[in-house]
C-alpha positions as CSV (number, residue, x, y, z in Angstrom):
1,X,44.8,-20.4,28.4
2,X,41.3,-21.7,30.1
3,X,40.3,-18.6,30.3
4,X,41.1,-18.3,26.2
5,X,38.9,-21.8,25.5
6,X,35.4,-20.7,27.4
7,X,36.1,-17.1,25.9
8,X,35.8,-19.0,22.2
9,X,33.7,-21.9,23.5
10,X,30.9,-18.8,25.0
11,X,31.4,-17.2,21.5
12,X,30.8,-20.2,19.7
13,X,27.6,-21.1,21.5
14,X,26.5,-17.4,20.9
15,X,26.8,-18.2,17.7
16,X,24.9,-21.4,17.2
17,X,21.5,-20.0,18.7
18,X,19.2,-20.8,16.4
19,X,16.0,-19.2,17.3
20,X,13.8,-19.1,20.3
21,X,11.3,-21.4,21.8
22,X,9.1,-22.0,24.9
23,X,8.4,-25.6,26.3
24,X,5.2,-25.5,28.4
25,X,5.0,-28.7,30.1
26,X,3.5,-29.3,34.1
27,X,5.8,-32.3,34.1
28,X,9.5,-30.4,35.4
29,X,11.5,-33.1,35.1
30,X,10.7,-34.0,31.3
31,X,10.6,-30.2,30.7
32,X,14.0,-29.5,32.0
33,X,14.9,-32.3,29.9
34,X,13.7,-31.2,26.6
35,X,15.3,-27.4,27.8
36,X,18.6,-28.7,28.2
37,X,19.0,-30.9,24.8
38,X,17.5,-28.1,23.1
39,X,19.7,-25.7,24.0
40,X,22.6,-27.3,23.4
41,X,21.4,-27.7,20.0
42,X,21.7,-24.1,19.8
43,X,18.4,-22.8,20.9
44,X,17.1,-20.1,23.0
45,X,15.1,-22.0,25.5
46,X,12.5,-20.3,28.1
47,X,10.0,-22.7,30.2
48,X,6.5,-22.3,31.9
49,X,4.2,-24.8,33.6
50,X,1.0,-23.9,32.9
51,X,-0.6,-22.3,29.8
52,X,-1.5,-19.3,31.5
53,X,2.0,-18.7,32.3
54,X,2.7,-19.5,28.4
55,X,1.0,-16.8,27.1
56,X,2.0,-14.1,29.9
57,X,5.8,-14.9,28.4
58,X,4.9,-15.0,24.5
59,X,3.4,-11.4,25.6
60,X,7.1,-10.4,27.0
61,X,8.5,-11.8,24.5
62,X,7.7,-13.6,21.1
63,X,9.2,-17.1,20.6
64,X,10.0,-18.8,16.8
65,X,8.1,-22.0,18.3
66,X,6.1,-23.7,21.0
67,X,6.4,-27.0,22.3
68,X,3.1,-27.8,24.5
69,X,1.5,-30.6,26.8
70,X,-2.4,-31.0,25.6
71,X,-2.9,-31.8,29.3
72,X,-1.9,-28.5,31.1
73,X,-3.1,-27.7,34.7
74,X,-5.5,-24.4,33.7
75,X,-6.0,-24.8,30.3
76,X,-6.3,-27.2,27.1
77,X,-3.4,-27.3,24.8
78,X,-5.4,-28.0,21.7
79,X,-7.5,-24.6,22.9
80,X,-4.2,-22.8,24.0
81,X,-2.6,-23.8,20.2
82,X,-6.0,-21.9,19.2
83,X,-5.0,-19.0,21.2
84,X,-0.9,-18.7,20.1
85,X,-2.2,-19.1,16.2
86,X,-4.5,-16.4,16.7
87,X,-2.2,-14.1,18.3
88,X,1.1,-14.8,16.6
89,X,0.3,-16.2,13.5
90,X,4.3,-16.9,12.8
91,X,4.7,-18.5,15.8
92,X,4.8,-22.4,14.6
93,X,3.2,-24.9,18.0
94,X,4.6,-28.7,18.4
95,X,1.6,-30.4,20.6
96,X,3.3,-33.3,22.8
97,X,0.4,-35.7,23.3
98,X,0.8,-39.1,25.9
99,X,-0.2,-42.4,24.2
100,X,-3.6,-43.0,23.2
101,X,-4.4,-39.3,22.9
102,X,-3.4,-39.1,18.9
103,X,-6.2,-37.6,18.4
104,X,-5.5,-34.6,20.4
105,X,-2.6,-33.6,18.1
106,X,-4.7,-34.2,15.1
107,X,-7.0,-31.7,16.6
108,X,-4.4,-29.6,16.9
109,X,-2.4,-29.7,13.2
110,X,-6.6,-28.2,11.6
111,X,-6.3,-25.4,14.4
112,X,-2.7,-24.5,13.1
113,X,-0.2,-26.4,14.8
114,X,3.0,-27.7,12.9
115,X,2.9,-31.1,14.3
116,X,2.3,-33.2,17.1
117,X,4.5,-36.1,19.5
118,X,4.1,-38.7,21.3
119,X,5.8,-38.6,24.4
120,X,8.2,-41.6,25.4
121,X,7.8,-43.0,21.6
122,X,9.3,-39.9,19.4
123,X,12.1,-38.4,21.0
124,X,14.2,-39.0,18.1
125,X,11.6,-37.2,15.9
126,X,11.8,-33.5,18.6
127,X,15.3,-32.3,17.2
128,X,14.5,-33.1,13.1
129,X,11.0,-31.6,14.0
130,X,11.9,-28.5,16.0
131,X,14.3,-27.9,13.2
132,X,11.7,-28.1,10.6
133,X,9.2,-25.9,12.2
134,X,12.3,-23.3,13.4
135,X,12.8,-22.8,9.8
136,X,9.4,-22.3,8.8
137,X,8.9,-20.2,11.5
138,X,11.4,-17.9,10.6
139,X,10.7,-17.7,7.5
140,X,7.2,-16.4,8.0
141,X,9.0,-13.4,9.8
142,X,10.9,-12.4,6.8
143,X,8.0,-13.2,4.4
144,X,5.9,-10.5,7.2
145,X,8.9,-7.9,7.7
146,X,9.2,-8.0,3.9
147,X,5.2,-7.2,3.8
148,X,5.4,-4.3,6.3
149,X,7.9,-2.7,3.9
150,X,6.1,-2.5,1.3
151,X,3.2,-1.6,3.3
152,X,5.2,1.3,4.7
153,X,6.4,2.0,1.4
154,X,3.4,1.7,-1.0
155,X,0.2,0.9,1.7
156,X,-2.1,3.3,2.7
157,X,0.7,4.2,5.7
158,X,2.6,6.2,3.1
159,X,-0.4,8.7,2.6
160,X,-0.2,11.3,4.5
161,X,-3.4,13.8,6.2
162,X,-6.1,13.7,8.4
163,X,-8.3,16.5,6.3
164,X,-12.0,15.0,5.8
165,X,-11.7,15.3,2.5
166,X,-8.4,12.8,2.2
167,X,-9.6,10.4,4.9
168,X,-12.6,10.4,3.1
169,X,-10.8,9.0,-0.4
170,X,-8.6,6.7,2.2
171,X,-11.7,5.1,3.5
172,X,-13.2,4.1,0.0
173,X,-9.9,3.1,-1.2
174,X,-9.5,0.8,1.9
175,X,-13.6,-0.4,1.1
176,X,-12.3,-1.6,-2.6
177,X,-9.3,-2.5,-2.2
178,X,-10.5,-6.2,-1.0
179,X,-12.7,-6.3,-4.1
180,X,-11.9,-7.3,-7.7
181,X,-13.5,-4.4,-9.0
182,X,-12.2,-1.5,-11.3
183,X,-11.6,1.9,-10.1
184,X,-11.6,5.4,-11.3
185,X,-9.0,7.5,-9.5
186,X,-10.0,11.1,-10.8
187,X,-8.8,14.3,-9.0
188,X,-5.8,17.1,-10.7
189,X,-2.4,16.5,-11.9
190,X,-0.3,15.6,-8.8
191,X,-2.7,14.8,-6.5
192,X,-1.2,11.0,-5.8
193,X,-3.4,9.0,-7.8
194,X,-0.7,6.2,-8.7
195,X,0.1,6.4,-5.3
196,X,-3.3,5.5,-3.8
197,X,-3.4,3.1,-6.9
198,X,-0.4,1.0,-5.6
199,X,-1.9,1.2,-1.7
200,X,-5.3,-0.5,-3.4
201,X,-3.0,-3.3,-4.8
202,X,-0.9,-3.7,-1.7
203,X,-3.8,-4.2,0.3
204,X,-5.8,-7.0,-2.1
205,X,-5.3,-10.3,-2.4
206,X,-3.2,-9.3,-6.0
207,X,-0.3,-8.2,-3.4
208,X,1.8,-10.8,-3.9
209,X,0.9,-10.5,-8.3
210,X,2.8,-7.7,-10.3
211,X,1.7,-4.0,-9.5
212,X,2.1,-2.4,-13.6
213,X,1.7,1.7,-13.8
214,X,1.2,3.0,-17.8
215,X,1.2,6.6,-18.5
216,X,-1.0,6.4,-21.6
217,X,0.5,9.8,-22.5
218,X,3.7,9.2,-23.1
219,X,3.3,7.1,-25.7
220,X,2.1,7.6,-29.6
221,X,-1.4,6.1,-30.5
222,X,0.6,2.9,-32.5
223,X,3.3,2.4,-30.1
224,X,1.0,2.5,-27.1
225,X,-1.3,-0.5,-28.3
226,X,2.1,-2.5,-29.1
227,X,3.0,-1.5,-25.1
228,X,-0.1,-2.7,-23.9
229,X,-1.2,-5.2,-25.5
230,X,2.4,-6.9,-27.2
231,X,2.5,-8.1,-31.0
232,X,3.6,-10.5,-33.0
233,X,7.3,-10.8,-35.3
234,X,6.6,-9.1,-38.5
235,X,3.6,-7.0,-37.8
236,X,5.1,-3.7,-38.3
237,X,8.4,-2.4,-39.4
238,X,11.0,-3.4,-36.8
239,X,9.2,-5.8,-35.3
240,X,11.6,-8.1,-35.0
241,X,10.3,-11.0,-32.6
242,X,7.3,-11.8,-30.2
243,X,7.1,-9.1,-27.4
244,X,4.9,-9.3,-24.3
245,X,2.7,-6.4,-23.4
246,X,2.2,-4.8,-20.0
247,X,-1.1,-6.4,-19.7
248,X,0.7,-10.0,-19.9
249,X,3.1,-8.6,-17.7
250,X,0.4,-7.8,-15.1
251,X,-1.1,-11.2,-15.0
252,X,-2.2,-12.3,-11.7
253,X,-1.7,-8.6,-10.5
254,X,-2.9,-5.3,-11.1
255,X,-2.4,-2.8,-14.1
256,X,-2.6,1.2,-13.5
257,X,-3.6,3.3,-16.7
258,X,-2.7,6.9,-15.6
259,X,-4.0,9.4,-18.4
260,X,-7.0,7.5,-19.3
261,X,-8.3,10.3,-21.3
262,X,-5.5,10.4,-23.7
263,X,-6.3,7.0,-25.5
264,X,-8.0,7.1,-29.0
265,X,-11.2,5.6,-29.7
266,X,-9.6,2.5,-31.5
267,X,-7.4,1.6,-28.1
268,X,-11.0,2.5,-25.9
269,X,-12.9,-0.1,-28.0
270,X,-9.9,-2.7,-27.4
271,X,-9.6,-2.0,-23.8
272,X,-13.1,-2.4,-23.3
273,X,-12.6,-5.9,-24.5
274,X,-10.2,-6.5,-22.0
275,X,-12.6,-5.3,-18.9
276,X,-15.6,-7.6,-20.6
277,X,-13.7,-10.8,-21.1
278,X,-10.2,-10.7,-19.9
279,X,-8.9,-11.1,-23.8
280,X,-6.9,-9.3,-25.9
281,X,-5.0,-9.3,-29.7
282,X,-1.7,-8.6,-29.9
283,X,-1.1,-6.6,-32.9
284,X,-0.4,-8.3,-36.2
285,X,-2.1,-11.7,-34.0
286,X,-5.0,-13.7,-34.9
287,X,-5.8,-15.8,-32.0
288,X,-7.0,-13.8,-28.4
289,X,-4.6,-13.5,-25.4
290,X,-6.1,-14.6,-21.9
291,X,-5.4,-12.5,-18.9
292,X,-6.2,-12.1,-15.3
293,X,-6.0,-8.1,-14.5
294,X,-7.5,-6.0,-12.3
295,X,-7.5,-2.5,-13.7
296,X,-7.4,0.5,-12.1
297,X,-7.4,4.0,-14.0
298,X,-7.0,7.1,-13.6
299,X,-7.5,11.0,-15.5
300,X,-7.4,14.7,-14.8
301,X,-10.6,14.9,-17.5
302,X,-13.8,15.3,-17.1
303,X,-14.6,12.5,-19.5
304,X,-18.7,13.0,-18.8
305,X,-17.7,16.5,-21.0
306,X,-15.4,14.3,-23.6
307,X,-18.7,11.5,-23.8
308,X,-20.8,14.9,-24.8
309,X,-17.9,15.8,-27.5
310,X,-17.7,11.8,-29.0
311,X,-13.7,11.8,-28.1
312,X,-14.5,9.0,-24.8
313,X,-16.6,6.2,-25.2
314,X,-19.3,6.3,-22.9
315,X,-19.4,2.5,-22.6
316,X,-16.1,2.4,-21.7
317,X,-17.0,5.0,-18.8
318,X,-19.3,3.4,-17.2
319,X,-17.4,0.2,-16.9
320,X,-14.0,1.9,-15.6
321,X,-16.4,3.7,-13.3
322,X,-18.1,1.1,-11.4
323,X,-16.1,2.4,-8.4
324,X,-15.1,6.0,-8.2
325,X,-12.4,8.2,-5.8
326,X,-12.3,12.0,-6.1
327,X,-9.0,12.9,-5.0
328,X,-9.1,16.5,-3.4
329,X,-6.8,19.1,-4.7
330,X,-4.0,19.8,-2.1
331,X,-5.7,23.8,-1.6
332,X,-8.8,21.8,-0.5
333,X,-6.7,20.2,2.2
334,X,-4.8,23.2,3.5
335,X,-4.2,21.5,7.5
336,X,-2.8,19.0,5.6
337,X,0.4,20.9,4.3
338,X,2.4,21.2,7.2
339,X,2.7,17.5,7.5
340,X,3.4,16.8,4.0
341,X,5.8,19.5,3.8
342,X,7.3,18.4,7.5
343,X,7.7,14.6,5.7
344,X,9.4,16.0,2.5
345,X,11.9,17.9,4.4
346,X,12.7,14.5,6.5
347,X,12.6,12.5,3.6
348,X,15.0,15.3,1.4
349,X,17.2,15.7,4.5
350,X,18.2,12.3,5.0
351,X,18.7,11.7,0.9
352,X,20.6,14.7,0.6
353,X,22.4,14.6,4.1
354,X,21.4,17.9,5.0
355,X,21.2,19.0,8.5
356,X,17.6,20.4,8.5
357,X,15.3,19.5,11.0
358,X,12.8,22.3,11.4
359,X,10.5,24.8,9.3
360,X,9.9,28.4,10.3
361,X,6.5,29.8,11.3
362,X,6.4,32.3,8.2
363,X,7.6,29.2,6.0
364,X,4.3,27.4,6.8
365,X,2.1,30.5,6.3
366,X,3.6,30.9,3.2
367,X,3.2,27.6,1.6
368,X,-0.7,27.2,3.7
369,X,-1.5,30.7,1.7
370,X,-0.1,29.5,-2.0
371,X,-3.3,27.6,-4.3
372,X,-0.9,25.0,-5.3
373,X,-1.8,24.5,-8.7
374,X,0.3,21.2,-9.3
375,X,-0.6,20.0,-6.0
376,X,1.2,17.2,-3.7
377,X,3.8,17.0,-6.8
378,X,4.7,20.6,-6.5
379,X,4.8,21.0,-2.8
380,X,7.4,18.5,-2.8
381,X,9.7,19.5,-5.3
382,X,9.4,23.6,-3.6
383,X,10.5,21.9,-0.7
384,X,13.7,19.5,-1.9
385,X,14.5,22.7,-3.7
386,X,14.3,24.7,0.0
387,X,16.5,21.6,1.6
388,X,19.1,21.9,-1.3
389,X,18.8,25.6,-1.1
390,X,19.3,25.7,2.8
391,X,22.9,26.9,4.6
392,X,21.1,26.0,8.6
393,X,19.1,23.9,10.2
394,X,15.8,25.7,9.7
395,X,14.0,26.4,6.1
396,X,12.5,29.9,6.0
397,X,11.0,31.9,3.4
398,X,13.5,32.9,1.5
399,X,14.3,29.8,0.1
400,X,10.7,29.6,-1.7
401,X,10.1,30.9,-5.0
402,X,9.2,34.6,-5.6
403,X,5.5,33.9,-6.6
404,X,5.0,31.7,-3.0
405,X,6.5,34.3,-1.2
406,X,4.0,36.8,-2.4
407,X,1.0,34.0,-1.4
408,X,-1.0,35.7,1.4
409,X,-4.2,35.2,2.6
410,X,-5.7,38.8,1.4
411,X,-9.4,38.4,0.2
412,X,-10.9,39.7,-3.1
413,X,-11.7,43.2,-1.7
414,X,-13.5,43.9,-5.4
415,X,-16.4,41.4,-4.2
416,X,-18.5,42.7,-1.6
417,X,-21.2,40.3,0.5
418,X,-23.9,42.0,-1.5
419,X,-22.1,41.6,-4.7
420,X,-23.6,38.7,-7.2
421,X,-20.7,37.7,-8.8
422,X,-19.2,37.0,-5.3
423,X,-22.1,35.1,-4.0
424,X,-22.2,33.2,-7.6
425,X,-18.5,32.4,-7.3
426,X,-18.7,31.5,-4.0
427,X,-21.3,28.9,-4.2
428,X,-19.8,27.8,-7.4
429,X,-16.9,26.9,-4.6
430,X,-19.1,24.5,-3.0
431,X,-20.4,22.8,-5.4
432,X,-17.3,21.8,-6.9
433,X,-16.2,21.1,-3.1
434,X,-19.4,18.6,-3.2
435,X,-18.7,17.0,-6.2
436,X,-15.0,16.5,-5.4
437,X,-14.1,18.5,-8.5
438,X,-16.3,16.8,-10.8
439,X,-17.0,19.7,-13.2
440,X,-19.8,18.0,-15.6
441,X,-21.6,17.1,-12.0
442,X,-21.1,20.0,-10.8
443,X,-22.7,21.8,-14.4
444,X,-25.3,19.3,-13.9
445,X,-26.1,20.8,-10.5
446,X,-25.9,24.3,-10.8
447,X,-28.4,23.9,-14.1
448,X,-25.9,25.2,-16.1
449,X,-24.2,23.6,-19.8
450,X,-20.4,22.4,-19.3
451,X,-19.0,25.1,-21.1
452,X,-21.1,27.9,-19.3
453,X,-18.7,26.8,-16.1
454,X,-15.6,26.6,-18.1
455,X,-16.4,30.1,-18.8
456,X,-17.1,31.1,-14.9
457,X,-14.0,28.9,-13.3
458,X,-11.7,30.9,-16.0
459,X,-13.7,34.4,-15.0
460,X,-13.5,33.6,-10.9
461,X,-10.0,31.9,-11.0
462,X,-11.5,29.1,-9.9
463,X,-9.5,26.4,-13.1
């Protein structure tokens, strides 16, 4: 029957732990003290008796909270609080002060500390406070668990490659990120523009703000400015009450216009209201809208050729492109294929709960040989379609598509060195390589009109 109680009674204390803390005191007797009462209130409870000692055990092993003397043997507490704050933020310090050194733990509350006692005069006030500053501990680590998620799942951790060419467009992204300034993701269709648009948002001070993603061409000309922008009961047929638009929705945060080039002139002029002062009419609305909004956007247009042709305002332009990123197509980053297709077949494994954990040799030579003309986008629905398609543990080349299969990496035999067409299509190559795709630069470069190089990318098979 004893045996029964301490079985329920250890159970029961096991369950009560509330969190962990450290009590660095010089003084054993009183830190003994405050140990014992602590942990019967449920606590975790680890000692030291100096500060060095301290932080040797918050290096082992991370504590909720810190109770500490100011007057340790090697070191100052208010400088040792300075220390714990700068190395684990979450980590919440109680300062015990002795009488007539107030002033210590006032020093120590502006360098991050949670509070401060005086010893002998506010033991009543260590359980309530300890209590206090365990719960807001703790709550930090949630609040910075919950942020690595969504760092892991919409930072600049989820994109994936170490080509120059995508560390490159990382590095930028990373630059403006901290900034409040718009940005013009431009690159092909599937080259993870919204993607690097939501790692720009997680990683500025809109984080916490709505993150708001638009594709401008999925919607008619009329129903897209009511999307954007809201209206007001009665304005058009159907228009039954008051409805917010995604720009309201976005306030505080971030909005992403994919397809920039699709709007019409009318919807340019009103945007470009919005970028100068933050205002906007709903339709069938006579008084402006405030917002705060950072706006990012993005196109697979060469919208310096659509200024030339009157269909993009070039005012409009030069204010979305303040801060540009050239996303490379995924041909330009051929190393970086075997990692995205080795994450696709995790990810796809695991969802589908397939058992396939590896990718044949040929596979890879395959898939490193194929242009890839929808990009990251394609590559990763060839490959869920190889996990589905797969009967092992290993995907080959059978399970790719007939045209991949036949990808090799046979050169143009009908262009010699000496030839001119293959030294003009080849230095074409680099040029659009320099201008990260930018086809009106690269026109610009070569000396040539816009639709001259339309002309040579469709002869070379360079589009």
């Amino acid at each position: 029957m004893l045996t029964i109680v301490w079985h329920y009674f250890y159970q029961f204390c096991d369950n009560m732990q509330k969190g962990k803390l450290l009590i660095i005191d010089d003084e054993e007797r009183l830190r003994n003290l405050m140990a014992r009462i602590l942990q019967l209130e449920g606590y975790e409870v680890s000692t030291a008796s100096t500060g060095r000692e301290g932080l040797k055990k918050l290096q082992q092993d991370p504590v909720n909270v810190v109770l500490s003397d100011v007057k340790l043997p090697d070191i100052n507490g208010i400088e040792l609080t300075e220390q714990i704050k700068k190395s684990w933020p979450a980590t919440e310090v109680i300062v015990l002060t002795a009488f007539g050194t107030i002033n210590d733990g006032v020093r120590a509350i502006k360098l991050g500390a949670f509070d401060y006692i005086t010893k002998g005069d506010d033991n009543e006030r260590i359980i309530p406070l300890v209590s206090k500053a365990m719960d807001k501990a703790q709550l930090q680590e949630r609040v910075m668990e919950l942020e690595s998620k969504l760092n892991d799942k919409f930072g600049f951790e989820r994109i994936i490659g170490r080509s120059p060419a995508i560390t490159e467009a990382i590095r930028l992204a990373q630059k403006v990120a901290q900034t409040e300034t718009t940005v013009l993701l431009l690159g092909e269709t599937g080259t993870g523009k919204e993607v690097f648009a939501e790692a720009i948002h997680q990683a500025s001070s809109r984080k916490g703000k709505p993150f708001v993603a638009v594709n401008c061409s999925a919607f008619t000309k009329e129903l897209l400015e009511s999307e954007l922008f809201g209206h007001k009961t009665g304005s058009f047929t159907g228009a039954t009450k008051d409805k917010k638009g995604l720009f309201e929705e976005a306030n505080g945060g971030t909005i992403f216009l994919d397809e920039m080039g699709e709007l019409d002139l009318e919807l340019q002029a009103k945007l470009l209201r919005v970028l100068e002062s933050q205002q906007f009419l709903k339709v069938g609305d006579t008084k402006p809208t405030q917002v705060n909004v950072r706006i990012l956007a993005a196109t697979n247009r060469d919208l310096q050729a659509e200024i030339e042709t009157s269909q993009f305002r070039a005012d409009l332009y030069y204010r979305l492109s303040v801060f540009q990123i050239t996303l490379p197509a995924l041909r330009e980053r051929t190393k970086d294929i075997p990692l995205l297709a080795e994450y696709f077949m995790q990810y796809f494994a695991s969802k589908i709960k397939k058992n396939v954990s590896r990718i044949s040799a040929t596979f890879l030579e395959k898939i490193e040989a194929y242009r890839w003309p929808g990009n990251i986008r394609e590559l990763k629905n060839i490959i869920e379609r190889a996990v589905i398609l797969s009967d092992g543990p290993e995907l080959d080349e059978t399970l790719l598509p007939y045209e991949i299969q036949q990808a090799s990496y046979r050169t143009d035999t009908s262009l010699s060195a000496f030839d001119l067409s293959a030294v003009e299509k080849l230095h074409i190559q680099r040029v659009l390589n320099h201008t990260h795709g930018n086809r009106a630069e690269a026109a610009r470069l070569l000396n040539i009109g816009i639709a001259t190089l339309y002309r040579k990318l469709k002869e070379y098979g360079l589009e």
